[in-house]
C-alpha beads as a LAMMPS data file, in Angstrom:
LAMMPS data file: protein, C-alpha beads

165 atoms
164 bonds

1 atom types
1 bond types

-500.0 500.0 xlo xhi
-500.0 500.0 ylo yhi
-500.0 500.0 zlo zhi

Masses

1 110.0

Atoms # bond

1 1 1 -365.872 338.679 273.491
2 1 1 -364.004 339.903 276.707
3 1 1 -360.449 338.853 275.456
4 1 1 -358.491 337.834 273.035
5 1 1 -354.932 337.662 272.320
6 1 1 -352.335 337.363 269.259
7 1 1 -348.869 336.842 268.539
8 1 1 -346.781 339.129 266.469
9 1 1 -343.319 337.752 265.017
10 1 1 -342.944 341.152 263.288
11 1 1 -343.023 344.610 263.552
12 1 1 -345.316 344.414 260.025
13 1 1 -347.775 342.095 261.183
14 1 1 -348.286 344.556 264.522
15 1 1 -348.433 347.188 261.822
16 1 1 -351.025 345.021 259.642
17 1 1 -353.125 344.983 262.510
18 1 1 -353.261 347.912 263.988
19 1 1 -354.486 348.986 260.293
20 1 1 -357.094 347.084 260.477
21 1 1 -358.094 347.906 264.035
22 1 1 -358.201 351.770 262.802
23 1 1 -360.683 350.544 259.551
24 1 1 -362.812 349.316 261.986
25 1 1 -362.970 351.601 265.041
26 1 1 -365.884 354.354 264.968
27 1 1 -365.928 357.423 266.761
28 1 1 -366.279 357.285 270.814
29 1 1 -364.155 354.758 270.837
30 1 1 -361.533 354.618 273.609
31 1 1 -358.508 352.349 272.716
32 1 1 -356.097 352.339 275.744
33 1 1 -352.507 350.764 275.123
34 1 1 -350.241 349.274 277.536
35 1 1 -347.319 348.007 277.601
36 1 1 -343.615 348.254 278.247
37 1 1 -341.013 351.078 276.876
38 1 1 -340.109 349.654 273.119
39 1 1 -342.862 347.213 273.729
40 1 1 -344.363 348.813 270.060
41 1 1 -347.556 351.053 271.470
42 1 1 -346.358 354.011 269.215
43 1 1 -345.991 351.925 266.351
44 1 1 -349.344 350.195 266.934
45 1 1 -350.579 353.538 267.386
46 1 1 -348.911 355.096 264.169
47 1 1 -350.813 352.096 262.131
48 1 1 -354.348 352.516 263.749
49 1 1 -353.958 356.251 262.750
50 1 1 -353.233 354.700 259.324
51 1 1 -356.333 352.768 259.381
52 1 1 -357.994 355.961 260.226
53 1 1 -357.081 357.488 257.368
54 1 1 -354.483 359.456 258.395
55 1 1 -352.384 360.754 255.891
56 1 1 -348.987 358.618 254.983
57 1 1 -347.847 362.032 255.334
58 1 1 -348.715 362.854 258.507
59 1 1 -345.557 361.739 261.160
60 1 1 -347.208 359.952 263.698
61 1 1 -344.875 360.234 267.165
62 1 1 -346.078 359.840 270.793
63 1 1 -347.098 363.197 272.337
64 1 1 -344.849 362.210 275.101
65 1 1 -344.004 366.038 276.066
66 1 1 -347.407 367.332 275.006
67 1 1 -349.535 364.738 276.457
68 1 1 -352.197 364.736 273.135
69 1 1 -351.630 364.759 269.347
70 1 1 -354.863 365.204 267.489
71 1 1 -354.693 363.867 263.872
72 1 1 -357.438 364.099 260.754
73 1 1 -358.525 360.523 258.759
74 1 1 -362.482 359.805 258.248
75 1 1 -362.864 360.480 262.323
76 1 1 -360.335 363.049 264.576
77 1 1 -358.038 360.639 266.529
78 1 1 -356.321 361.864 269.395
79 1 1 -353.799 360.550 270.367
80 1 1 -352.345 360.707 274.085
81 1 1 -349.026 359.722 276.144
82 1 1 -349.373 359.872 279.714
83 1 1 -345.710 358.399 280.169
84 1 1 -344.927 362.075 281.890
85 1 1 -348.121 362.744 283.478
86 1 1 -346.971 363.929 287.033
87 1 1 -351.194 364.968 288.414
88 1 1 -354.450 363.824 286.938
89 1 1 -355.453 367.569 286.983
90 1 1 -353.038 368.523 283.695
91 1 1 -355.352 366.540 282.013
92 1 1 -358.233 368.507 282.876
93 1 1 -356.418 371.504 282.188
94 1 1 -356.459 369.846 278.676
95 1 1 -360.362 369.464 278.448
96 1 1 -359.614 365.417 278.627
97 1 1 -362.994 364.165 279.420
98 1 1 -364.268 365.820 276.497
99 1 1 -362.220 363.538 273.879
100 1 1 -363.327 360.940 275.061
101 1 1 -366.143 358.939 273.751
102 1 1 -366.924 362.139 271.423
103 1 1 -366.288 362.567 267.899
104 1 1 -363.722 360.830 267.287
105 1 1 -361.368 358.278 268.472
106 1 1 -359.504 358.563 271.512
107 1 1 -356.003 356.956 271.991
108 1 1 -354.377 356.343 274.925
109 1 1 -350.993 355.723 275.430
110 1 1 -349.833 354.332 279.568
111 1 1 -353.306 354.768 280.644
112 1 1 -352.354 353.345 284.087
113 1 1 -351.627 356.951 285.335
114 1 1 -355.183 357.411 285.339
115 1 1 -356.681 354.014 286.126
116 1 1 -360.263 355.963 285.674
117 1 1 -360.195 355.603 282.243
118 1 1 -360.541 351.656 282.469
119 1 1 -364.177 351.899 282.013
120 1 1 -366.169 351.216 278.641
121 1 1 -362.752 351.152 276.501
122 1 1 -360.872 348.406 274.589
123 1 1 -357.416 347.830 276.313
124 1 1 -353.982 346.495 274.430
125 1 1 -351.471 345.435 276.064
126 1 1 -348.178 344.556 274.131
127 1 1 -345.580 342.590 275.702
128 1 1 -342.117 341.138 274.083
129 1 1 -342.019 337.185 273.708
130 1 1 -338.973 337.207 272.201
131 1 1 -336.499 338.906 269.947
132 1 1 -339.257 339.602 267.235
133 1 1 -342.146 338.553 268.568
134 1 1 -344.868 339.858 270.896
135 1 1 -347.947 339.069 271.995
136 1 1 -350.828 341.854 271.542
137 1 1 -354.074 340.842 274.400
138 1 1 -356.744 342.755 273.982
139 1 1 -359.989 343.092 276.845
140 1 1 -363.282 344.912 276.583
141 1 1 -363.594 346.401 279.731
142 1 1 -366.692 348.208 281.257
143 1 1 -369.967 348.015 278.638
144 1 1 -367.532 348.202 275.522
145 1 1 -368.185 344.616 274.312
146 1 1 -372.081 345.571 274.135
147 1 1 -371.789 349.065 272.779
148 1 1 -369.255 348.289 270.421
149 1 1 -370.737 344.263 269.667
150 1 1 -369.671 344.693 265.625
151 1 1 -366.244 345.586 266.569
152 1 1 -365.854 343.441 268.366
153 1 1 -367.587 340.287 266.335
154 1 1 -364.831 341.505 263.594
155 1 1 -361.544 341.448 265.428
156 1 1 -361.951 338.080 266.788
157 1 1 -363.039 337.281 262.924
158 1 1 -359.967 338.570 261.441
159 1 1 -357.317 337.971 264.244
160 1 1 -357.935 334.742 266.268
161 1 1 -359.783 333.155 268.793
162 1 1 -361.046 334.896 272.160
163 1 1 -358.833 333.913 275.270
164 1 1 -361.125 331.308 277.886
165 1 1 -361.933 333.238 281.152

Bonds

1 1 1 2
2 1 2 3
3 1 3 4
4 1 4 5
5 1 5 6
6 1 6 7
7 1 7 8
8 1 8 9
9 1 9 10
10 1 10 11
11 1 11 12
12 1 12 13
13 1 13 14
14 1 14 15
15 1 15 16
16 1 16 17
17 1 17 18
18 1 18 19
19 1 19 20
20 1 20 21
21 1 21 22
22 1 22 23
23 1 23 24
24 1 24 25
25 1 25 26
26 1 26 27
27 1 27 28
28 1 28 29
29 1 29 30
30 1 30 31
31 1 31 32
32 1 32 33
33 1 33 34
34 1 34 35
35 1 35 36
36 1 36 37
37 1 37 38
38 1 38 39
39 1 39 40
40 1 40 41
41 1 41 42
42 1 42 43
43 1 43 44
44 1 44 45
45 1 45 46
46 1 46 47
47 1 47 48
48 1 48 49
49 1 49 50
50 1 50 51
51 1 51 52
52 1 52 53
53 1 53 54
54 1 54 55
55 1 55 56
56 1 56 57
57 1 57 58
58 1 58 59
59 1 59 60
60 1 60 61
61 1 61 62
62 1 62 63
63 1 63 64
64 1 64 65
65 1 65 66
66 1 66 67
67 1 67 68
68 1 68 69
69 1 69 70
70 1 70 71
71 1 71 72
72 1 72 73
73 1 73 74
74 1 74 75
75 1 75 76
76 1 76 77
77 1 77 78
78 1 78 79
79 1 79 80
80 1 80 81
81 1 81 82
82 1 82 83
83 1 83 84
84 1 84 85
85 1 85 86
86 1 86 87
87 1 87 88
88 1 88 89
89 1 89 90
90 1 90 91
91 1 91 92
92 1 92 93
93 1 93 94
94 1 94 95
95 1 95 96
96 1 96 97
97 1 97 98
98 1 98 99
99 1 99 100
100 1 100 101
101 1 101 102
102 1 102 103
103 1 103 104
104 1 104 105
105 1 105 106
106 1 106 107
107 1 107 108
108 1 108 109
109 1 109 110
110 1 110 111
111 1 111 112
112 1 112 113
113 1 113 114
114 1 114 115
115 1 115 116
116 1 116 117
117 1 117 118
118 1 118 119
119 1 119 120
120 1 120 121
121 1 121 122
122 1 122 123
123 1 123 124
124 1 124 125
125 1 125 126
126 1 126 127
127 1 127 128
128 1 128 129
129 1 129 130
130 1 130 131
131 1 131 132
132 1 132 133
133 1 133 134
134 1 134 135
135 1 135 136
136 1 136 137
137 1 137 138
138 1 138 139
139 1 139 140
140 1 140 141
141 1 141 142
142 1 142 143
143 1 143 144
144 1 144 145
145 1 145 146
146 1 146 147
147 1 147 148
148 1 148 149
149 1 149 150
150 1 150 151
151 1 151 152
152 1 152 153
153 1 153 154
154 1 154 155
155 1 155 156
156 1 156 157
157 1 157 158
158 1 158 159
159 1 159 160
160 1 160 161
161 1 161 162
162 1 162 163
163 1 163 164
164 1 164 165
């Protein structure tokens, strides 16, 4: 698998998803999520966390003005927004490189502001189709499909076909 795609014609179904995306992602994992403002990346993202086992509890909000959010399920998942990120270097500041692919499960919210992070990492983009619906693509990009081969297997299994390319 190097792509798939599905269409969402409501915000549970996204939500139903992205549950089952966090039940199956294992730590190291770098999810990256793209898409427009209101396109549904923090909601995707609040479900994944869900998946995670993050507490019903626990508000899950994008980090827009802190750039990372780290939450507690079976894994750590932190959670980032680069929406505001002005240089590369605050995310150093931050320790960034050490999230990532470590212990836990590293989400990334407008990941192009730092196109580096396009290797070995499972990309979402969400775009709207219409008033309720949206189509969610998803690409392995760098060595993810082999390192993460299981994941993989079981989205495509659960959510649809993998796009031709």
């Amino acid at each position: 698998m190097k792509r798939f795609s599905l269409i969402s014609t409501s915000e549970e179904q996204t939500r139903r998803f992205g549950f089952e995306l966090g039940q199956l992602l294992i730590p190291g994992t770098l999810v990256l999520l793209r898409g427009e403002l209101g396109a549904g990346k923090t909601c995707l993202s609040g479900a994944i966390a869900r998946g995670l086992g993050v507490s019903a509890d626990t508000a899950v909000a994008s980090p827009t003005y802190t750039l990372m959010q780290e939450y507690r399920g079976r894994c750590p998942l932190y959670h980032f927004d680069l929406y505001r990120l002005s240089d590369p270097d605050e995310l150093m500041e931050l320790g960034f490189e050490e999230y990532l692919h470590g212990d836990g499960v590293a989400l990334v919210e407008w990941p192009e502001r730092y196109p580096e992070l396009e290797n070995n990492s499972m990309r979402f983009t969400l775009e709207w189709k219409g008033e309720r619906t949206r189509s969610v693509s998803a690409e392995a990009l760098g060595d993810f499909t082999r390192i993460h081969a299981q994941l993989c297997r079981d989205l495509i299994r659960r959510w649809g076909k993998p796009d031709r390319v």
